[in-house]
C-alpha positions as CSV (number, residue, x, y, z in Angstrom):
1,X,-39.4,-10.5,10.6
2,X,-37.3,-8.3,13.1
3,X,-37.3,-4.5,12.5
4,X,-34.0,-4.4,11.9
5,X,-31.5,-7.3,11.5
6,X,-30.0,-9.9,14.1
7,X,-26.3,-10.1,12.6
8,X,-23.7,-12.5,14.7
9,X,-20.1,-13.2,13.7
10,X,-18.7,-16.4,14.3
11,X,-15.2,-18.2,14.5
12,X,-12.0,-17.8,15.6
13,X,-12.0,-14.0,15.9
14,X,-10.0,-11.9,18.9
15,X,-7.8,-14.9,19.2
16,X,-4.9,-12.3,18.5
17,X,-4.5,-13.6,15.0
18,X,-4.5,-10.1,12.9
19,X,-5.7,-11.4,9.7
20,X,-9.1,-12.9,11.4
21,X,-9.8,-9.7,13.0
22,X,-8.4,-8.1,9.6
23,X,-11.3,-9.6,8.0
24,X,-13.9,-9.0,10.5
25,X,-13.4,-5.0,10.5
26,X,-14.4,-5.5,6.6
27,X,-17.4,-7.1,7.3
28,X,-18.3,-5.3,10.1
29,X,-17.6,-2.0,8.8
30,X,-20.2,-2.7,6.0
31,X,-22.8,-3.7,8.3
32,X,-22.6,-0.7,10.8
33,X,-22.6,1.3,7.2
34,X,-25.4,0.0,5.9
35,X,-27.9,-1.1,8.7
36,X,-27.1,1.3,11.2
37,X,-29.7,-0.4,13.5
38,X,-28.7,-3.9,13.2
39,X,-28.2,-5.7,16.6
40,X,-24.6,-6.9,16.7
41,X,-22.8,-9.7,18.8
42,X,-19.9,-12.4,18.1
43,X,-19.3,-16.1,19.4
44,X,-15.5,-16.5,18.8
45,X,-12.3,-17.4,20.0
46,X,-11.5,-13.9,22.4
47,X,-14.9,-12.4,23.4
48,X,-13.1,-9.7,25.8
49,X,-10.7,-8.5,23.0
50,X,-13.9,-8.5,20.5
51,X,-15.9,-6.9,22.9
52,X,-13.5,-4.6,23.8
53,X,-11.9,-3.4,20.3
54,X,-15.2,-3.6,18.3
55,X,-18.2,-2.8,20.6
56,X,-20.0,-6.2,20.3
57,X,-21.6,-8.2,22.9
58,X,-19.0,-11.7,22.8
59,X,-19.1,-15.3,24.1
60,X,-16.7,-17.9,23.6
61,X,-16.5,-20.3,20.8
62,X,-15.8,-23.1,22.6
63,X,-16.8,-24.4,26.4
64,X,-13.3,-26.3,26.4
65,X,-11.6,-22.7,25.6
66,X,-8.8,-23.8,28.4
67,X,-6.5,-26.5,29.5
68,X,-6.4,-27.5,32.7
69,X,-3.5,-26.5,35.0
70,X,-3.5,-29.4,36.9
71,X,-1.0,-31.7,36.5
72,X,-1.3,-35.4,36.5
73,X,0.1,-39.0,35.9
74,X,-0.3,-39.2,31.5
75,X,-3.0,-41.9,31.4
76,X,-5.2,-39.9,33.7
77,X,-4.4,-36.9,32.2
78,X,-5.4,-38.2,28.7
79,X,-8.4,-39.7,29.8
80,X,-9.6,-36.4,31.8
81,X,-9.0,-34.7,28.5
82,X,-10.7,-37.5,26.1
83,X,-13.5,-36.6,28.8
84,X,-13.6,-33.1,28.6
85,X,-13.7,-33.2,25.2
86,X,-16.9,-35.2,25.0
87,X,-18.3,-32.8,27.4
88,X,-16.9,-30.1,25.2
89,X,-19.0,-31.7,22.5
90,X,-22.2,-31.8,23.8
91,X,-22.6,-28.3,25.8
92,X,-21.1,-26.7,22.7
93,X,-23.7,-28.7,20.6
94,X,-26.5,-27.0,23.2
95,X,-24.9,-23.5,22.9
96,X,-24.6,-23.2,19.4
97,X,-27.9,-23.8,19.0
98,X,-29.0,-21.4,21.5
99,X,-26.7,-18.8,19.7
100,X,-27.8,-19.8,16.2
101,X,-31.6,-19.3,17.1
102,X,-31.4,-15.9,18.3
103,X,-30.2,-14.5,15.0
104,X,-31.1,-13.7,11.2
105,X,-28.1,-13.7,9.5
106,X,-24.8,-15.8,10.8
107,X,-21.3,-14.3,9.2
108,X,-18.3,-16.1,9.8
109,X,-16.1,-13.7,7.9
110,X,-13.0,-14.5,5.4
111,X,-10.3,-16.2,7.2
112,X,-8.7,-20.2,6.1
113,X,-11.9,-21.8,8.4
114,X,-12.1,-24.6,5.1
115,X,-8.2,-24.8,5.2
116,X,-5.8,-27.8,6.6
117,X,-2.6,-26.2,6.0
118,X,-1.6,-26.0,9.8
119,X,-2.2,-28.2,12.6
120,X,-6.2,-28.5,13.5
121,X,-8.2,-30.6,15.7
122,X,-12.0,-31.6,14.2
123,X,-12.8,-31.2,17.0
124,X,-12.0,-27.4,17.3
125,X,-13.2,-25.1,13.7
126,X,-14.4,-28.1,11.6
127,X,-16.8,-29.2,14.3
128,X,-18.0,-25.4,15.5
129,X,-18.5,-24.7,11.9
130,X,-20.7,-28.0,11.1
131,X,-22.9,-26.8,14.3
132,X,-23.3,-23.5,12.8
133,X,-24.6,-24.3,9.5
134,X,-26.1,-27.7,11.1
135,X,-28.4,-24.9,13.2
136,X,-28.7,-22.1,10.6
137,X,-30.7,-24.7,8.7
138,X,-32.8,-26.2,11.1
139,X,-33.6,-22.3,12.6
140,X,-34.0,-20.5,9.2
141,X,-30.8,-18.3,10.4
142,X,-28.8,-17.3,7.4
143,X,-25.3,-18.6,7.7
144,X,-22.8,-16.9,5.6
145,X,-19.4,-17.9,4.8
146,X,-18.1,-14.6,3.4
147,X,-14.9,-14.7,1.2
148,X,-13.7,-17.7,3.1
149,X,-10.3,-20.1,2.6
150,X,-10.3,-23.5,1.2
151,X,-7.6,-26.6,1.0
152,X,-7.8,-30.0,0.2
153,X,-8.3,-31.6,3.8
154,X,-6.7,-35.3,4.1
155,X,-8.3,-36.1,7.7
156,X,-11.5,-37.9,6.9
157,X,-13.3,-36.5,10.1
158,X,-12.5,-32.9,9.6
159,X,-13.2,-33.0,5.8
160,X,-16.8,-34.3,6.5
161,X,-17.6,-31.6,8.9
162,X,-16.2,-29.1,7.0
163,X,-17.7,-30.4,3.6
164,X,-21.1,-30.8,5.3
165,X,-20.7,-27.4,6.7
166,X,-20.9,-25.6,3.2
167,X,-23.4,-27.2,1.8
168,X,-25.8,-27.0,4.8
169,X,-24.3,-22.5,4.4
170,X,-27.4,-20.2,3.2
171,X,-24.0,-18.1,1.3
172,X,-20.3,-19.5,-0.1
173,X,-18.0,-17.1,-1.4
174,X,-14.6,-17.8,-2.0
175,X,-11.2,-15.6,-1.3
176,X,-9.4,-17.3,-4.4
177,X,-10.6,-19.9,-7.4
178,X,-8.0,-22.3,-5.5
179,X,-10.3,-22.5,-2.7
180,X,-13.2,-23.2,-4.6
181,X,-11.8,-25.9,-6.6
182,X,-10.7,-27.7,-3.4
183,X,-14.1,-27.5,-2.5
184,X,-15.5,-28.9,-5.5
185,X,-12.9,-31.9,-5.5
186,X,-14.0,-33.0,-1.9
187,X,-17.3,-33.3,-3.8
188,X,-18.9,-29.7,-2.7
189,X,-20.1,-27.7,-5.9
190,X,-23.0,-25.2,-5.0
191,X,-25.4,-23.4,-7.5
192,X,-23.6,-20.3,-6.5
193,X,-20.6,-19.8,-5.7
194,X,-18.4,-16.9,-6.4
195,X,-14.7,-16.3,-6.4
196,X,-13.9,-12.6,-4.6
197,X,-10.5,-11.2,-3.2
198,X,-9.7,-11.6,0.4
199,X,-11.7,-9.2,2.9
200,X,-9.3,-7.4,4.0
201,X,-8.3,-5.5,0.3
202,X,-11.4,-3.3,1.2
203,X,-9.8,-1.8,4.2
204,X,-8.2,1.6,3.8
205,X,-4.5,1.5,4.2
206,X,-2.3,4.4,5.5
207,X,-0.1,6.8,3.1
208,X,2.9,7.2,5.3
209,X,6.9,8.3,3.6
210,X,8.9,5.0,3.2
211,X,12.0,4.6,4.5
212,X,14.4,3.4,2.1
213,X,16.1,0.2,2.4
214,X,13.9,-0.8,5.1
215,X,12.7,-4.5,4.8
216,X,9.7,-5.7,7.1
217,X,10.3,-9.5,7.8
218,X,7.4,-11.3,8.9
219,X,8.1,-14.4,11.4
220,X,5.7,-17.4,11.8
221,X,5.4,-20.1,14.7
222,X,5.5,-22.5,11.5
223,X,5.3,-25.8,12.8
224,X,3.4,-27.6,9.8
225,X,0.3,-29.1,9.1
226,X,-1.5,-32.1,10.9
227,X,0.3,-34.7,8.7
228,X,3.9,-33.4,9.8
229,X,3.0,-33.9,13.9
230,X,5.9,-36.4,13.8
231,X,8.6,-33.7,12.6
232,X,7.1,-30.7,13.4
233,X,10.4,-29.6,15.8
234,X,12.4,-30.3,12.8
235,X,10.0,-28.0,10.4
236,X,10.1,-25.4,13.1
237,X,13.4,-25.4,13.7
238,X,14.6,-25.4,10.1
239,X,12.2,-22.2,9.0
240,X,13.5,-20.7,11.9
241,X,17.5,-21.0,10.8
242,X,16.7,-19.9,7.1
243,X,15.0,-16.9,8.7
244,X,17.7,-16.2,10.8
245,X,20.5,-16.1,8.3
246,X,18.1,-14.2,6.0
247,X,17.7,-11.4,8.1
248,X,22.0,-11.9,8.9
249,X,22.4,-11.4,5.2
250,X,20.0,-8.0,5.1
251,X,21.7,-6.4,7.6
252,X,25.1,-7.6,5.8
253,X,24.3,-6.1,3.0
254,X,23.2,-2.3,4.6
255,X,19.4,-3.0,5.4
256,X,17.6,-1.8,8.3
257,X,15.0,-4.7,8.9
258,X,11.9,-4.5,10.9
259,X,10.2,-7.7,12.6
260,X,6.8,-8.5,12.6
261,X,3.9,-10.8,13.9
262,X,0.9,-12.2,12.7
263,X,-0.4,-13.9,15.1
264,X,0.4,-13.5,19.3
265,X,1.8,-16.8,19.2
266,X,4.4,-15.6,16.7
267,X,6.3,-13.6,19.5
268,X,8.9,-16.1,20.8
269,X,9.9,-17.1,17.1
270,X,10.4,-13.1,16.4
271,X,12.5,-12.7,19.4
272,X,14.8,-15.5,18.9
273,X,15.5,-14.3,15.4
274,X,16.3,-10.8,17.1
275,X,18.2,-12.0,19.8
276,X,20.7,-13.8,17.0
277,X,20.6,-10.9,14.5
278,X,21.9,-8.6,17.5
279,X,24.7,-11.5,18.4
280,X,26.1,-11.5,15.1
281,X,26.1,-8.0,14.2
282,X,29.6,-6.5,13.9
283,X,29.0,-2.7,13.3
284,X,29.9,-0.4,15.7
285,X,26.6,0.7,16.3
286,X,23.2,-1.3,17.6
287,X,22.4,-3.3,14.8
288,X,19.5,-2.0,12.4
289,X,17.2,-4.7,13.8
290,X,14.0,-4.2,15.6
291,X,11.0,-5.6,16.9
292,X,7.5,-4.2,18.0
293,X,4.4,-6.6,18.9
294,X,1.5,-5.3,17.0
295,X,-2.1,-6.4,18.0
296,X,-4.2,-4.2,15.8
297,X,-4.7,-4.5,11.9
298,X,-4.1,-0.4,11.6
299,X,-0.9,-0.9,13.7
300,X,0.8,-3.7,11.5
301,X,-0.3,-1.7,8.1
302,X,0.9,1.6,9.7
303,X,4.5,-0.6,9.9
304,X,4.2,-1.9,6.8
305,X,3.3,1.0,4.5
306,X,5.8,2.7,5.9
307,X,9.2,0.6,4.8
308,X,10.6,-0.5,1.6
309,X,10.1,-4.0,0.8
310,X,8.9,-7.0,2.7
311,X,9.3,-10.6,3.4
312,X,6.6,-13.1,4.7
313,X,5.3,-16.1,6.2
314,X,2.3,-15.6,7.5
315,X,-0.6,-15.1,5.2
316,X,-1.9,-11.9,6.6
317,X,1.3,-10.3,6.8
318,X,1.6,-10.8,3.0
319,X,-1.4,-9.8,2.2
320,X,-1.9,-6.8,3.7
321,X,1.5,-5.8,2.9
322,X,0.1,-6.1,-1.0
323,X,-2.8,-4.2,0.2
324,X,-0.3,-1.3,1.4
325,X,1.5,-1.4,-2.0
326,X,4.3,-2.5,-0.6
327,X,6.7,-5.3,-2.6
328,X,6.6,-8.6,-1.2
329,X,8.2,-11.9,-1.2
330,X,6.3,-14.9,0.3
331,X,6.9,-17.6,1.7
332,X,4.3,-19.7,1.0
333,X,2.8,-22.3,3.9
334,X,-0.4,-23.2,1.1
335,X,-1.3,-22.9,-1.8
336,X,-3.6,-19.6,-0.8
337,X,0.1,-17.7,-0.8
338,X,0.3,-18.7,-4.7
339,X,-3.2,-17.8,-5.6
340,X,-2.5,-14.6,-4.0
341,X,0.9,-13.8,-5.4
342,X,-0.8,-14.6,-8.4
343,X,-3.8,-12.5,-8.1
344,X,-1.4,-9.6,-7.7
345,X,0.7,-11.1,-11.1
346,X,3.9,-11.7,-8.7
347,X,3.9,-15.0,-9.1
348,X,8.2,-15.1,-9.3
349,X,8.3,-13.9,-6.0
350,X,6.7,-16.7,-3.9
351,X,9.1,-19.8,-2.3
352,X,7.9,-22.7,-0.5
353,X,8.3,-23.4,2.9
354,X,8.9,-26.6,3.0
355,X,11.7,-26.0,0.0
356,X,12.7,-23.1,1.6
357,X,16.2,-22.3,0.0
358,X,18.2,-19.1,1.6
359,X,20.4,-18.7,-1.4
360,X,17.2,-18.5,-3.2
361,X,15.5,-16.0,-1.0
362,X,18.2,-13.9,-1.4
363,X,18.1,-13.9,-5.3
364,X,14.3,-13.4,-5.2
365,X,14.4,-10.3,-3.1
366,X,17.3,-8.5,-5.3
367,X,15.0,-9.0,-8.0
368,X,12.0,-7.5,-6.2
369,X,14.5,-4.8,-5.2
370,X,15.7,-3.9,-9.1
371,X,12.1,-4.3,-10.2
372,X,10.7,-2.2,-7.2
373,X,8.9,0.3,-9.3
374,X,7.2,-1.6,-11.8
375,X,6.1,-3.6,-9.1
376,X,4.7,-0.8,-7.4
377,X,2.9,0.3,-10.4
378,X,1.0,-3.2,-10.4
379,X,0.4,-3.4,-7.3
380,X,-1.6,0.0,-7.3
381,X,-3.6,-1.1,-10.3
382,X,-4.4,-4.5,-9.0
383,X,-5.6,-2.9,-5.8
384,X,-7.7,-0.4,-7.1
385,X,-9.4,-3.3,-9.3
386,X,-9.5,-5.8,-5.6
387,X,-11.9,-2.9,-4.5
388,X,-14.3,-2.5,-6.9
389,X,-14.8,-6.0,-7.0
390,X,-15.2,-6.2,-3.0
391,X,-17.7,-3.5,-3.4
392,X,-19.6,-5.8,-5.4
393,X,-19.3,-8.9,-2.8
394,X,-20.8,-6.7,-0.1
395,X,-23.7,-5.3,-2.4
396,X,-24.1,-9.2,-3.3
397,X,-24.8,-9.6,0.5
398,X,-26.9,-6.8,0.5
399,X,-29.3,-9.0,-1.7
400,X,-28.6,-12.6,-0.4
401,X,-28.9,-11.7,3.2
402,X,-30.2,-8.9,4.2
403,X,-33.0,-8.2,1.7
404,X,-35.9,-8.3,3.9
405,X,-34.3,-4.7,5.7
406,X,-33.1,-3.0,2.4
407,X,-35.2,0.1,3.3
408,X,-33.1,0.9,6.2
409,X,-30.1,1.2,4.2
410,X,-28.9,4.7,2.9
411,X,-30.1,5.9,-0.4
412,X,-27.1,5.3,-3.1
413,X,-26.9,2.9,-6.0
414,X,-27.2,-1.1,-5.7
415,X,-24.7,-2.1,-7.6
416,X,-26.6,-5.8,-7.3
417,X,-29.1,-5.1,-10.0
418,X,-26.5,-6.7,-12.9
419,X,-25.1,-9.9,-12.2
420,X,-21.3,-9.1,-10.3
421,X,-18.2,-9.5,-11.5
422,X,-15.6,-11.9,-9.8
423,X,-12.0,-12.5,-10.0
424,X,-12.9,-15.4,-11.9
425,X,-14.9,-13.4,-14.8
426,X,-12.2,-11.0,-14.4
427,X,-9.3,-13.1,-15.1
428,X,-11.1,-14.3,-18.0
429,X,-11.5,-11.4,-19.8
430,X,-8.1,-10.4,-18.9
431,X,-7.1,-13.6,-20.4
432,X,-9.1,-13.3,-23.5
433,X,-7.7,-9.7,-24.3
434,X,-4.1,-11.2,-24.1
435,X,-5.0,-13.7,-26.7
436,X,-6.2,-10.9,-28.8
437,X,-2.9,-9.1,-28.7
């Protein structure tokens, strides 16, 4: 055994997606906490923005982590890239391994890594995460999939990578009891396997004055999942109008709405709807509209606790605009949105993308609006109960993963010693004491 741990994190991470990196500041945070002496790297998605932002020694997830520029005739072109795929397979295959062996314990960190609600390749997540475990296993390295996200996955190839993935894990824990039923169904039921909320509710969230009738709208570079490739323009495009004459009807109706991004590839979908929120403004003043690119999880919480109300795609935005306290209305992509709205009892205030209805939206948020401080009150409570349970996930960790090096944490209780309580158990009891009343 080391003197002190080996700890990598793994998967898309410093790919400018905030919620990933949202969920690796939780885990990391905990670690630097409580084994000060650990030895930290990454393999992920953006090594220089990991490295960079978090102090950790980063390689790329993937060999293939760039197109090539050079253009040529399709056939060729598809059979360079069938190609370099294969080779993609194979030296990934030899460097996982190498990066697998060198460590004790192997986080991939929250995030939808079980998920098929957007477009992915198996070749991509499904087949990096396979390797991962694949290796953990036959080197004794710990992999942990730590309050991950889980959908049914219709791709046969992707869902038995993925499926093999988690049972090959050392550690499963779940963001949402949604996820771990998908799992099960796909025929994946562990011994253990607890139900905790997302990452990212143990962060600490800025108290800044709130503006009032300012409304953060959150745009997404929605262009379905990997059964809609044939209509995917159509998808985009038709997200994109609701959204547009949602944010014409705010500023209608005296709002001053703020635009924001999830993801990096968000951008040109959050400037289009600016552009045409400017064109059809009639005031005689600039129109109430704006639009600042975040790239850090403090920045977008900083501009979300700070307005009124808030509307969302993404799954990251909405979350950590519950995690701020702030009202929100989803617009829900998966099923993960639902669990989540329903986590936080706001289960009325949740639409479907694919059904998305502006008339609806606009109903949905006056509600929200007339209900803002009962909301509010919730919101507080459920958070303050998201915490406590989190703090129980990462003592659970404590135990499963890095028991051999308990000595080097800092003196303090271990909450481990009775068994934890999960938002499963939770809900429960809450559930019980209804039925009582």
């Amino acid at each position: 055994m080391t003197a002190a741990p080996r700890v990598g994190f793994f998967g898309r991470l410093g790919s400018g997606n905030l919620g990933n990196d949202a969920s690796l500041e939780a885990v990391l945070a905990h670690v630097r906490s409580e084994y000060p002496a650990a030895t930290l790297d990454a393999m992920c998605s953006g090594p220089d923005r990991v490295s960079a932002r978090y102090d950790l020694l980063a390689s790329h997830l993937h060999w293939l982590h760039a197109p090539s520029r050079r253009s040529w005739p399709r056939p060729v072109a598809m059979a360079l890239s069938a190609l370099r795929v294969a080779a993609g397979l194979c030296i990934d295959a030899w460097r996982t391994a190498s990066w697998v062996r060198k460590h004790d314990v192997a986080i991939v960190p929250g995030m939808g890594v079980l998920e098929a609600n957007l477009v992915i390749r198996p070749w991509q997540e499904p087949y990096s995460l396979f390797l991962l475990a694949l290796f953990g296993r036959l080197f004794r390295t710990k992999v942990a999939l730590v309050g991950v996200g889980a959908s049914a996955i219709p791709l046969r190839s992707s869902r038995w990578l993925l499926t093999k993935a988690t049972r090959h894990a050392h550690y499963v824990s779940y963001r949402d009891e949604y996820s771990r039923d998908a799992m099960r169904q796909m025929g994946v039921k562990r011994n253990h396997e607890p139900v905790f909320p997302d990452l990212v509710f143990s962060l600490p969230t800025p108290e800044l004055p709130v503006q009032l009738r300012t409304v953060a709208v959150g745009v997404m570079a929605y262009w379905g999942s990997n059964a809609d490739r044939s209509r995917r323009q159509a998808i985009h495009d038709t997200y994109l109008q609701a959204v547009k004459e949602f944010v014409r009807w705010l500023l209608d109706t005296g709002h001053e709405v703020r635009l924001l991004i999830g993801d990096h590839d968000d951008e040109p979908e959050a400037r289009e709807v600016l552009a045409d929120a400017r064109q059809h403004w009639i005031g005689g003043r600039p129109a109430p509209v704006d639009f600042r690119p975040v790239s850090t999880t403090s920045a977008l919480m900083s501009r979300l606790a700070s307005v009124e109300t808030v509307v969302a795609t993404r799954f990251h935005n909405v979350l950590v605009a519950l995690a701020c306290v702030r009202p929100t209305l989803a617009i829900a992509y998966g099923n993960k949105h639902r669990a989540l709205m329903a986590q936080m009892d706001a289960e009325e205030f949740c639409q479907d993308i694919g059904e998305l209805d502006v008339e609806r939206l606009k109903e949905q948020f006056l509600a929200l609006q007339a209900d803002s401080e009962a909301i509010g009150r919730t919101l507080t409570t459920r958070v303050r109960a998201h915490r406590e349970l989190l703090a129980h996930q990462f003592a659970e960790l404590n135990t499963t993963l890095f028991r051999p090096w308990a000595a080097t944490k800092p003196a303090g209780v271990n909450r481990a010693t009775e068994p934890a309580p999960t938002l499963h158990n939770v809900a429960a009891t809450r559930d019980s004491a209804k039925s009582r009343i």
